[in-house]
C-alpha positions, 0 to 999 in steps of 0.5 A: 516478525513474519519471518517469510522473505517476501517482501525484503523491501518494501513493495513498490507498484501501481493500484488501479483504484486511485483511477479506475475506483471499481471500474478498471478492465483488463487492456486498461491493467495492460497498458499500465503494465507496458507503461512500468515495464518501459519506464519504471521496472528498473527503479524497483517498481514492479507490482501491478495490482487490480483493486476492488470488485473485479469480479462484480458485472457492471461495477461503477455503472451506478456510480452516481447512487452507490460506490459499490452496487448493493448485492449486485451480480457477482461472478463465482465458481463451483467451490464459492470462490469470486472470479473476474468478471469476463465482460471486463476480463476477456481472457478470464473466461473458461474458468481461465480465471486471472492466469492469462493476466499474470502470464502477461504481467510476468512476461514484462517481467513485473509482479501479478496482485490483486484486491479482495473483501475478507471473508466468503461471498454473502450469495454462497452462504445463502445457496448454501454452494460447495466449499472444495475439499469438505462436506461443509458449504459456505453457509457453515463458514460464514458468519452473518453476524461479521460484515463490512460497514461500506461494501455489501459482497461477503460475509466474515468467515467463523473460526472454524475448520470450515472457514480454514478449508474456504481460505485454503482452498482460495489461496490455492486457486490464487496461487494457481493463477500466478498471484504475487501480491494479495491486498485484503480489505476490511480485515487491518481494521474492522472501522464497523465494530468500534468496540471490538475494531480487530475482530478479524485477528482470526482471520488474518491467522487464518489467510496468513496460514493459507498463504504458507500452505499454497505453495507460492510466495505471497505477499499480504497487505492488510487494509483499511487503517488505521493499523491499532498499533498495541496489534503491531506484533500480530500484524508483523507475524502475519502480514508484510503491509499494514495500513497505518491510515484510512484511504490517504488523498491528495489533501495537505490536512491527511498528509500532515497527519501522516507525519504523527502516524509515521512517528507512531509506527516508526519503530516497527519498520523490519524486513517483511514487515512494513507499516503501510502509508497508504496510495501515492494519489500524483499525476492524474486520478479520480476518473472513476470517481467523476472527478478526474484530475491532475493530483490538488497536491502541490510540486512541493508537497509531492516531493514532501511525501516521497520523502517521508514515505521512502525514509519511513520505509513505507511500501509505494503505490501509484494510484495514477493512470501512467499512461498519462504521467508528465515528465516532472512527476516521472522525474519524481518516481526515479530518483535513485537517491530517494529510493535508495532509502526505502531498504529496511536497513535505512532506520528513520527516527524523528527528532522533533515535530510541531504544528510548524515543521519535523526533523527527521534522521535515518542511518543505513546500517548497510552503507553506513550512512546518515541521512537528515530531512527537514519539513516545513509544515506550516503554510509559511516560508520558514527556516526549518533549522536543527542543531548539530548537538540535538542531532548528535546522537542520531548522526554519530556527532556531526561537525560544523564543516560537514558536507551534506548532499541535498538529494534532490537538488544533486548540490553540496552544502555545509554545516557552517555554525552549528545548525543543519538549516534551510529556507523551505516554502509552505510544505516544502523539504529538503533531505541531506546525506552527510558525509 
């Protein structure tokens, strides 16, 4: 287990990519920013992370050919490290870097991350720049032969001490610019090398190690998935987050699915250490991506997935534009009763799952509470019903007569013959507290 206390409960905040994709810029971040800090800082949201290619000129200009511009202009310093690209970046300049970003970020009281591509520029292993600290430049830590499959900017460091001296010396300048939170890409699941897809263990020892080393508490999220779960006890050493899927969207099919990924890592949720189910994709995305839309998630399914994220205790992101956020889907990111789950003391377990529905029970170890949520996944309405025996074990013997809490509706029901039950609509829910 990572035993650094980071990350005590799983990270909540919002991620640029969701919206912006590679184009977001610095008022944009802000504005983000002022939107959490007034709206959702005191539910427990509070991280603000840029997402991929903020270093790179003209990101998302050619979007219509390439997500990611083949080997296009990247903004670096002296020691082979990227630094943001200050057309979109302004206060960036001067080798400012991102501190005057986190300065704000921290001044409205919230959490400064930022995304990164594992490994070492590709254009500093072929000038042959400086790595600071050692003789050795960057064409000695990188590895030509260990790259990424969707983005051309770095090459995979070797696992030499040349390597360790380009991560050390990269955590030292994140750290110096006030970075809170680290997600690092192409490193949880190395999708390109399908005959050896954790080719990037050594890697993620060695960023890992930097981060001990800076001097900052860092919190590290692994990325893409799916997460290899015979790797669990290497990701809970290492990282806080871990992705269990690849990039999750607003589609009904990946959020079943999510219910038999959750079921896979539901055992290894811990303090620090949080199997990740990826971007919350509500309210409006994709503008950087040419499709910008209100989230094709029914109000149904978005209430179904904050469920399963919060009692799976899995880390949340929003991938909207707050700014633009509508009052029901705020209503949905503030209901203390549901986020209250997402502590690593609240230990889900699920019961049963088929094609039709799921039935999932967690117990608060801390309050000494007991929780059961029902799922209707079939495209039907259905009652989604479990009996108080097969619950039994799981609730500490629930009795018919129990009162349970319907956390989303705020109303009070009972157990009345024996089975914990409830008209649900097509991939609808309902979670219970009893008491």
């Amino acid at each position: 287990m990572n035993k650094n206390s980071f990350a005590p409960v799983p990270p909540m905040g919002w991620n640029s990519y969701d919206y912006y994709d590679t184009t977001v810029n610095e008022d944009q971040v802000k504005a983000n920013a002022e939107y959490m800090a007034a709206n959702l800082k005191q539910y427990g949201w509070e991280y603000i992370v840029v997402d991929i290619q903020w270093y790179a000129s003209g990101a998302g200009s050619m979007r219509d050919q390439f997500q990611y511009i083949p080997f296009s202009h990247l903004e670096i310093d002296e020691y082979s490290r990227l630094i943001p690209d200050p057309k979109r970046f302004p206060s960036s300049a001067d080798g400012a870097g991102f501190a005057p970003m986190a300065d704000y970020i921290h001044s409205l009281g919230l959490k400064f991350g930022i995304h990164i591509m594992r490994g070492i520029p590709r254009i500093a292993a072929h000038l042959h720049t400086p790595i600071k600290g050692i003789a050795e430049t960057a064409d000695m830590a990188a590895s030509p032969s260990s790259i990424c499959g969707w983005n051309p900017d770095m090459y995979g460091v070797r696992n030499n001490a040349a390597g360790q001296a380009y991560y050390d010396s990269l955590l030292q300048l994140y750290a110096s610019w006030g970075v809170d939170f680290i997600k690092c890409d192409d490193i949880c699941n190395t999708n390109l090398y399908r005959d050896n897809q954790y080719s990037a263990r050594h890697e993620i020892e060695m960023l890992s190690l930097a981060i001990k080393r800076c001097g900052r508490p860092v919190v590290l999220s692994l990325s893409p998935g799916p997460a290899l779960i015979e790797q669990a006890w290497h990701y809970e050493k290492h990282a806080n987050m871990w992705r269990v899927t690849d990039d999750f969207w607003d589609n009904w099919d990946l959020l079943k699915d999510m219910f038999r990924r959750c079921e896979l890592w539901q055992n290894h949720v811990s303090p620090g250490c949080y199997p990740d189910c990826d971007m919350l994709p509500l309210g409006t995305i994709g503008k950087g991506f040419h499709k910008e839309r209100q989230t094709e998630f029914t109000k149904d399914e978005q209430v179904t997935m904050i469920t399963l994220w919060c009692l799976f205790g899995s880390p949340l992101m929003l991938g909207a534009e707050l700014t633009k956020l509508d009052d029901w889907t705020l209503s949905l990111l503030t209901n203390r009763a549901i986020l209250n789950l997402l502590t690593p003391e609240c230990r889900p377990k699920q019961i049963e799952r088929n094609e039709e529905y799921a039935v999932w029970t967690a117990y608060n170890e801390k309050e000494d509470g007991f929780y059961t949520a029902l799922f209707n996944l079939s495209d039907e309405n259905r009652i989604v019903e479990v009996s108080i025996e097969d619950l039994g074990a799981a609730v500490m013997g629930i009795q018919i007569g129990d009162s349970l809490h319907d956390l989303w509706n705020d109303k009070t029901e009972s157990v009345t013959d024996g089975y914990v039950k409830k008209p649900l609509p097509p991939h609808g829910c309902v979670i219970y507290k009893h008491f």
